[in-house]
LUMDREN-300526 format. One record per residue (C-alpha): residue in one letter; chain; x, y, z. Coordinates in Angstrom, 3 decimals, m for minus. Layout:
REM residues N
+------+-------+----------+----------+----------+
: rest : kette :       px :       py :       pz :
+------+-------+----------+----------+----------+
:    A :     A :        X :        Y :        Z :
...
+------+-------+----------+----------+----------+
This chain:
REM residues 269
+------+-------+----------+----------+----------+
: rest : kette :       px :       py :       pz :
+------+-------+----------+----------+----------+
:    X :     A :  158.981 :   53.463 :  253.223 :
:    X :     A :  161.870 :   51.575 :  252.326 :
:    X :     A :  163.220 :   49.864 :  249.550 :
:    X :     A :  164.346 :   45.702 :  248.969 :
:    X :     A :  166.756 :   44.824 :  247.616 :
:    X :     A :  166.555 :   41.059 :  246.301 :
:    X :     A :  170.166 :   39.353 :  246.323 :
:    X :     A :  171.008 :   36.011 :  244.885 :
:    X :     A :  170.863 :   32.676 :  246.842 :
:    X :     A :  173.848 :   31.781 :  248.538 :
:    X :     A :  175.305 :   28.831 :  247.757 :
:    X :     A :  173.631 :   26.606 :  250.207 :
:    X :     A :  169.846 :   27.906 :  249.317 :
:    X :     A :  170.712 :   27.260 :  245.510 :
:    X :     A :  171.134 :   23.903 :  246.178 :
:    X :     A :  167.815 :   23.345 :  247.662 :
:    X :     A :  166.039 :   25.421 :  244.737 :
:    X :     A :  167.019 :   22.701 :  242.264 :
:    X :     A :  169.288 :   23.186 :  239.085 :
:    X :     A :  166.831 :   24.743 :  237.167 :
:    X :     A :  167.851 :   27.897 :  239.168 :
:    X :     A :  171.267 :   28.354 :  239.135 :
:    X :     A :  171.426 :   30.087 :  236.039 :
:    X :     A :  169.084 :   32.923 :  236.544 :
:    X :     A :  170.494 :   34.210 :  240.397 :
:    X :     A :  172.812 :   36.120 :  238.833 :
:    X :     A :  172.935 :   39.665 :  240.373 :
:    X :     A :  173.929 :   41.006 :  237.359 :
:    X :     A :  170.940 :   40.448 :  235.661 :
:    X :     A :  168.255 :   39.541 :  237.733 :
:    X :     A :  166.072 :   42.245 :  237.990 :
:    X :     A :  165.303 :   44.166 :  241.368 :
:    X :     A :  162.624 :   43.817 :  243.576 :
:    X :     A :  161.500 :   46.935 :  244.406 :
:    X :     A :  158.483 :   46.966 :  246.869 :
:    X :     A :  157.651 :   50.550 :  248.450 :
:    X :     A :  159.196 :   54.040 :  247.862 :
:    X :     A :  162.823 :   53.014 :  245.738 :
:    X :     A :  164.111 :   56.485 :  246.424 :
:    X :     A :  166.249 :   55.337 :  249.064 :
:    X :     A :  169.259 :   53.260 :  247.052 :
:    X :     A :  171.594 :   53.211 :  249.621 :
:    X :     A :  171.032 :   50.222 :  251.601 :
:    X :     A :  173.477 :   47.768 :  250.246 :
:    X :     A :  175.998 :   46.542 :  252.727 :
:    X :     A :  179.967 :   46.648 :  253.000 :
:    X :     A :  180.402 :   42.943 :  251.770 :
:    X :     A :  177.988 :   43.566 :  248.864 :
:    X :     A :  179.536 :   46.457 :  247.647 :
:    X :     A :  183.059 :   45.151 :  247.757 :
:    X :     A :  181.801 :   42.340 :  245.371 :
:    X :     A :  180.419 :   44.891 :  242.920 :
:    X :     A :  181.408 :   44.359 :  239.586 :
:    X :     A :  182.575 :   47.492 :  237.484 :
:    X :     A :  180.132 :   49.155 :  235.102 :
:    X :     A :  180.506 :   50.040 :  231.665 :
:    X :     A :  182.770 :   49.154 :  228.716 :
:    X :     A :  184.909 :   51.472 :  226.479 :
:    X :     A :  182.708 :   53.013 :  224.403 :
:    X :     A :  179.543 :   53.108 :  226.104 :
:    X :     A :  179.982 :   56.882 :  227.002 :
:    X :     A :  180.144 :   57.976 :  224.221 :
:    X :     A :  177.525 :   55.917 :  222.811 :
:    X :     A :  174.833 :   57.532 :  225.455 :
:    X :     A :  175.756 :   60.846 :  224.554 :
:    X :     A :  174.714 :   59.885 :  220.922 :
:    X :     A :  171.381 :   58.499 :  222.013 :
:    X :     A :  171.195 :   61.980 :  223.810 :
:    X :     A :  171.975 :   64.008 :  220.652 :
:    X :     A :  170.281 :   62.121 :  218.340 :
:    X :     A :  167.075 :   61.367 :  220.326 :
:    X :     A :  166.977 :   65.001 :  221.233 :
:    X :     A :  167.431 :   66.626 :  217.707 :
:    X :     A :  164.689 :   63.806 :  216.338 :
:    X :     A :  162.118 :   65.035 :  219.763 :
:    X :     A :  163.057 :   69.191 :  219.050 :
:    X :     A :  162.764 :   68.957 :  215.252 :
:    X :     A :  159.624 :   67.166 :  215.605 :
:    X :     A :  158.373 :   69.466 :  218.026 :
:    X :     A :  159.681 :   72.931 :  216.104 :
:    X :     A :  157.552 :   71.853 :  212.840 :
:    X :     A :  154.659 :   71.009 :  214.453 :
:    X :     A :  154.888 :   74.907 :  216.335 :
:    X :     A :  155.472 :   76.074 :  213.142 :
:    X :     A :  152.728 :   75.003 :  210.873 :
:    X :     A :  149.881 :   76.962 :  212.630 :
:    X :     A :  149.019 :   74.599 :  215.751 :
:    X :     A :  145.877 :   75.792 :  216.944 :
:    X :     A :  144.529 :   75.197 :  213.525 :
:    X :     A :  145.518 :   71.607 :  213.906 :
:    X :     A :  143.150 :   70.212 :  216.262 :
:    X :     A :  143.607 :   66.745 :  217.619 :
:    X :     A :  146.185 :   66.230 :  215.009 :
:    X :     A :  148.873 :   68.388 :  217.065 :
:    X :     A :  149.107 :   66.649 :  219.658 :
:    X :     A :  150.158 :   62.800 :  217.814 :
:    X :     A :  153.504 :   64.173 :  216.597 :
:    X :     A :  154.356 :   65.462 :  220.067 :
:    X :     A :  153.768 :   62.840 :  222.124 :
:    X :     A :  154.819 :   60.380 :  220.362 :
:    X :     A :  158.317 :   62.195 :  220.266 :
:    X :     A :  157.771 :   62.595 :  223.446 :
:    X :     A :  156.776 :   59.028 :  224.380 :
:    X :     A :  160.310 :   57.969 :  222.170 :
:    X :     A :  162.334 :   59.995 :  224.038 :
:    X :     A :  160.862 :   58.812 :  227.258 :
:    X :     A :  161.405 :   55.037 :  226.234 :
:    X :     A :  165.229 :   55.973 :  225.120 :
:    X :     A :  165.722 :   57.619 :  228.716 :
:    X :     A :  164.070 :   54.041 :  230.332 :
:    X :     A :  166.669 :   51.884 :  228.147 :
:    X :     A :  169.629 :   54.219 :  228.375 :
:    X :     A :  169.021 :   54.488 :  232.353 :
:    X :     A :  169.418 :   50.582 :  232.881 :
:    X :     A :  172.444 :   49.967 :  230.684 :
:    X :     A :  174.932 :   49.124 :  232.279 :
:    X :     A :  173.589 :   48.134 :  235.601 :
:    X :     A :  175.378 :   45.319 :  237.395 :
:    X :     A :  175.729 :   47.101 :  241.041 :
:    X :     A :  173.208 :   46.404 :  243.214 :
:    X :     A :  172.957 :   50.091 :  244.017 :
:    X :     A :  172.766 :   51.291 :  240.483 :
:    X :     A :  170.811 :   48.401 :  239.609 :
:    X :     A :  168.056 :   49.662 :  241.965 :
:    X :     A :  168.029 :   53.774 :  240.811 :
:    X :     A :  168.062 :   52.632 :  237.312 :
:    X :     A :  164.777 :   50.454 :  237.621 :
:    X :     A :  163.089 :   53.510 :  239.829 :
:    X :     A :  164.233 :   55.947 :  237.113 :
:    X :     A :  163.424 :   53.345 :  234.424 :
:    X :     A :  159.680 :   52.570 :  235.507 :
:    X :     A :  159.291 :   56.450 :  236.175 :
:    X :     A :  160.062 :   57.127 :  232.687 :
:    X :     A :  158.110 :   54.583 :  231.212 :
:    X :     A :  155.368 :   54.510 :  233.706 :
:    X :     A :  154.849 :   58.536 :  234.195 :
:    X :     A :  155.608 :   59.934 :  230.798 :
:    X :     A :  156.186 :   57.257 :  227.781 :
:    X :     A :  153.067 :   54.826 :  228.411 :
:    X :     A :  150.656 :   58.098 :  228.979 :
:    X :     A :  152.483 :   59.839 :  226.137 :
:    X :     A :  152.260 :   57.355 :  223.385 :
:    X :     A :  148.589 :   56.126 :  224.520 :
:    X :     A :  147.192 :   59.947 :  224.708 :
:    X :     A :  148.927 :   60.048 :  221.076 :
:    X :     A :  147.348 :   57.478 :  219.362 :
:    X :     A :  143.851 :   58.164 :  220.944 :
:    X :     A :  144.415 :   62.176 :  219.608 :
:    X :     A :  145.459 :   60.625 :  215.647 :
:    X :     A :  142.415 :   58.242 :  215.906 :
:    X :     A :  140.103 :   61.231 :  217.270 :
:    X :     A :  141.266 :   63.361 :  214.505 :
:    X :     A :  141.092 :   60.945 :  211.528 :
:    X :     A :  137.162 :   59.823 :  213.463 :
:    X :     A :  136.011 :   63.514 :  212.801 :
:    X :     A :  137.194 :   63.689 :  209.172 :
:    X :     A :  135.931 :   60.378 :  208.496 :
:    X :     A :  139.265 :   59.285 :  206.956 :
:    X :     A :  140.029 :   55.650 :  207.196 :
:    X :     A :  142.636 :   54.532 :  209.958 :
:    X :     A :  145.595 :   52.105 :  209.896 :
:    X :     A :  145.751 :   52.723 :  205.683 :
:    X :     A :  149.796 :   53.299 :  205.777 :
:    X :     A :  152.516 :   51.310 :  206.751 :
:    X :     A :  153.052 :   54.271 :  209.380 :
:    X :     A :  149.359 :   53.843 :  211.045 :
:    X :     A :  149.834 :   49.900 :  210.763 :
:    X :     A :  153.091 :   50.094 :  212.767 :
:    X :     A :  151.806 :   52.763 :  215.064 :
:    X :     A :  149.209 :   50.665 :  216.497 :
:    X :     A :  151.375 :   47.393 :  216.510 :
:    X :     A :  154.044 :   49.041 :  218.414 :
:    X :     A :  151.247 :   50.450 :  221.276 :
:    X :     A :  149.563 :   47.801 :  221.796 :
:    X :     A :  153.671 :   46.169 :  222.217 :
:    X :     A :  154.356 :   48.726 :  224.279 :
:    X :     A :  151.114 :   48.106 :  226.688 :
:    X :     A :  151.945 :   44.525 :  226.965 :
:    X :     A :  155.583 :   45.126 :  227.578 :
:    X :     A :  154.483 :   47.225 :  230.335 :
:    X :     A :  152.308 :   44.858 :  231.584 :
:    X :     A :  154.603 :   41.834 :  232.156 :
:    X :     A :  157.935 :   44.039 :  232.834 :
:    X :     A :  155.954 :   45.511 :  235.697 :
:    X :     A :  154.796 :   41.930 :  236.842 :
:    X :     A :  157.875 :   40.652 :  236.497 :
:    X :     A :  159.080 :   42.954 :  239.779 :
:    X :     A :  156.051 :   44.299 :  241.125 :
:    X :     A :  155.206 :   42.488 :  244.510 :
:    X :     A :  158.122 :   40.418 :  244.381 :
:    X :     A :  157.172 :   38.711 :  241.229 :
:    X :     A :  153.793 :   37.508 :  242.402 :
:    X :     A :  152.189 :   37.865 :  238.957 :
:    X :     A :  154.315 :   35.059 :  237.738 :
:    X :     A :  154.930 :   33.015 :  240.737 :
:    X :     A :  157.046 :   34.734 :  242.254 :
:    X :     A :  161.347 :   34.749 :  242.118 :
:    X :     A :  163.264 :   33.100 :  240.440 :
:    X :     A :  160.309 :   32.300 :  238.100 :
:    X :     A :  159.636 :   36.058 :  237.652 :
:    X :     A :  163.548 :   36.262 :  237.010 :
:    X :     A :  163.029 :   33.973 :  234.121 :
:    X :     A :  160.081 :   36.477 :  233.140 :
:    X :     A :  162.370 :   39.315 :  233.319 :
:    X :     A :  164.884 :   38.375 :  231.009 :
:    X :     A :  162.548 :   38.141 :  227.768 :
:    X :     A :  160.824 :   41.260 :  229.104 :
:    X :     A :  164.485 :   43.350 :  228.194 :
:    X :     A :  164.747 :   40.799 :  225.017 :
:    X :     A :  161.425 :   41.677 :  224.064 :
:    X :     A :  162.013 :   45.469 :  224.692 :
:    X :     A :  165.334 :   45.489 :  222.515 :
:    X :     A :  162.984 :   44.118 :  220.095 :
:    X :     A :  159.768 :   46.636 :  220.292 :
:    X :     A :  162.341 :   49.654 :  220.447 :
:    X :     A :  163.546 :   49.420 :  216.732 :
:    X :     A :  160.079 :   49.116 :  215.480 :
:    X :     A :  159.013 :   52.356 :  217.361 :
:    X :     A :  161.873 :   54.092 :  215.670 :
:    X :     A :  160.730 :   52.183 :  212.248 :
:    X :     A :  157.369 :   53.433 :  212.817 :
:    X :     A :  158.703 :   57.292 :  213.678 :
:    X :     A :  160.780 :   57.275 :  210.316 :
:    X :     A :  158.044 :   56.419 :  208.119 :
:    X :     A :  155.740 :   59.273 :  210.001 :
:    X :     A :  158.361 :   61.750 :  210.242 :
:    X :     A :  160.042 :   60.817 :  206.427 :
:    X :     A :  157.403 :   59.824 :  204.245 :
:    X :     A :  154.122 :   61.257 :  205.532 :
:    X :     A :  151.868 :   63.577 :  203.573 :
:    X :     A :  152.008 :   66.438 :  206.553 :
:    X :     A :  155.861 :   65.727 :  207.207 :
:    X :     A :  156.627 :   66.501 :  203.527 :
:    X :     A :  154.037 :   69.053 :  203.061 :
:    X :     A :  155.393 :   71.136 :  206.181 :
:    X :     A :  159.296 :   70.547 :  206.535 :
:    X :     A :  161.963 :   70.058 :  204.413 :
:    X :     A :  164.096 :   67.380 :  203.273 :
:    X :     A :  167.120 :   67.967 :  204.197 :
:    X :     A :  165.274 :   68.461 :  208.020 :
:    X :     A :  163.568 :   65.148 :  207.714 :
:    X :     A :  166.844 :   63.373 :  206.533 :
:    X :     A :  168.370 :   64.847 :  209.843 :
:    X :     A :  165.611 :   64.004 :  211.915 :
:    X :     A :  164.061 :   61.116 :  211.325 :
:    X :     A :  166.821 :   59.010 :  209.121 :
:    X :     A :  170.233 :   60.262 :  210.516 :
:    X :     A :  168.957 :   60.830 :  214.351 :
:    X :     A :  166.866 :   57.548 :  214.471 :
:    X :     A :  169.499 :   55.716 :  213.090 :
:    X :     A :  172.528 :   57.147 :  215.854 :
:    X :     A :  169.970 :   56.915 :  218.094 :
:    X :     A :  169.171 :   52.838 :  217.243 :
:    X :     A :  172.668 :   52.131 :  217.025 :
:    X :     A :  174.205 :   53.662 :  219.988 :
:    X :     A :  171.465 :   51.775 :  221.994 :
:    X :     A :  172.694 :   48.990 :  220.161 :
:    X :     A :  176.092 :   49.613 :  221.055 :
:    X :     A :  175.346 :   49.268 :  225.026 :
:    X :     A :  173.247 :   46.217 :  224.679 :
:    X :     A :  174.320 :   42.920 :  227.511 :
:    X :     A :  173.203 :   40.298 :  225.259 :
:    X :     A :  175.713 :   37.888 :  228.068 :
:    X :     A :  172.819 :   38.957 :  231.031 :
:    X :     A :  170.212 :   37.173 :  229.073 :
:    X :     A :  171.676 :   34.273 :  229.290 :
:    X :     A :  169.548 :   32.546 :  226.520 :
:    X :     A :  171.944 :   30.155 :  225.204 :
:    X :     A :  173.361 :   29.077 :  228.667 :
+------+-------+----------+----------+----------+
């Protein structure tokens, strides 16, 4: 299997696309293509890697290790209370908090993964890692936790969506599965859900807008579980959820912040 890499238009072919187009061939933004088995990255030619632009920016290394650190002490906490207060006596309930954490941490991976991508090699081993995060673990994650919190509060008979946590929890999933959905047609099959490229380029760009958007209110939705709950308060303590789910959330929102390309949008060009 082999991997494609989709380029933008020479010169000559952007002419004949019309003017409509011009502004969404740039390689830096446009997303990849990727039909096949993406494993293989290495298929980019001498003349397109000498016109490579450098990644990155000052900062932006140390602003992934701080999503790393923060996401990580937010997914370990989480997962060290829930151990701790009796698990097996939990039922479905045990398994919400841990993959949701885990479906968070997942989702930070996806995002961290793609920023900054502007090489057409990294460009094309971010998106595989990005839809093998997202795909594999963080969509399966976060929909097996929200079925296990609605299975739980079915059996006790307790009413669902009552706090601003359960209200934002389901809001966010049901973003998340439609984020999925037009992210993935946006590249799958060359863009064939949508028309095909450039149209699916045009697609692309509010699917990362729209993901910079949904992000926040997952970690909105995690504070208010992990901070204000009944179960968080009654099992940890506050100086743990003031770590976890205030001070981590927050490094972990604004270092993601902090490596956002607002320029490869392009929505005011």
């Amino acid at each position: 299997m082999t991997a494609a890499i989709t380029l933008p238009p020479t010169p000559s072919t952007a002419d004949t696309t019309g003017r409509e187009d011009e502004n969404i061939s740039d390689a830096e933004y446009a997303p990849l293509i990727v039909e096949g088995d993406t494993s293989s990255a290495d298929i980019v030619t001498d003349e397109t890697t000498q016109n490579e632009k450098p990644e990155g920016r000052f900062g932006d290394e140390i602003a992934q290790i701080a999503a790393w650190v923060s996401i990580g002490v937010f997914t370990l906490i989480t997962w060290g209370a829930v151990l701790k207060a009796h698990p097996l006596q939990l039922g479905w309930f045990f398994w919400h908090p841990v993959l949701q954490s885990l479906a968070l941490a997942s989702f930070t991976y996806g995002i961290l993964t793609l920023q900054p991508t502007s090489q057409a090699s990294t460009k094309l081993a971010g998106l595989t890692r990005h839809q093998r995060a997202v795909l594999y673990t963080g969509l399966p994650a976060i929909l097996f936790g929200t079925l296990a919190i609605w299975v739980n509060k079915t059996l006790y008979q307790a009413p669902h969506a009552t706090s601003w946590h359960g209200l934002f929890g389901y809001i966010s999933v049901t973003w998340v599965v439609v984020q999925v959905l037009i992210g993935g047609g946006s590249v799958w099959f060359d863009g064939r859900l949508f028309g095909g490229n450039p149209k699916a380029k045009i697609v692309w760009k509010y699917h990362r807008a729209s993901g910079y958007l949904c992000f926040p209110m997952l970690l909105l939705t995690a504070y208010l579980g992990g901070a204000w709950s009944d179960w968080a308060t009654n099992n940890t303590a506050n100086w743990v959820r003031f770590v976890a789910y205030t001070v981590a959330l927050a490094v972990t929102f604004v270092a993601v912040l902090a490596r956002v390309r607002l320029s490869k949008m392009k929505f005011f060009r």
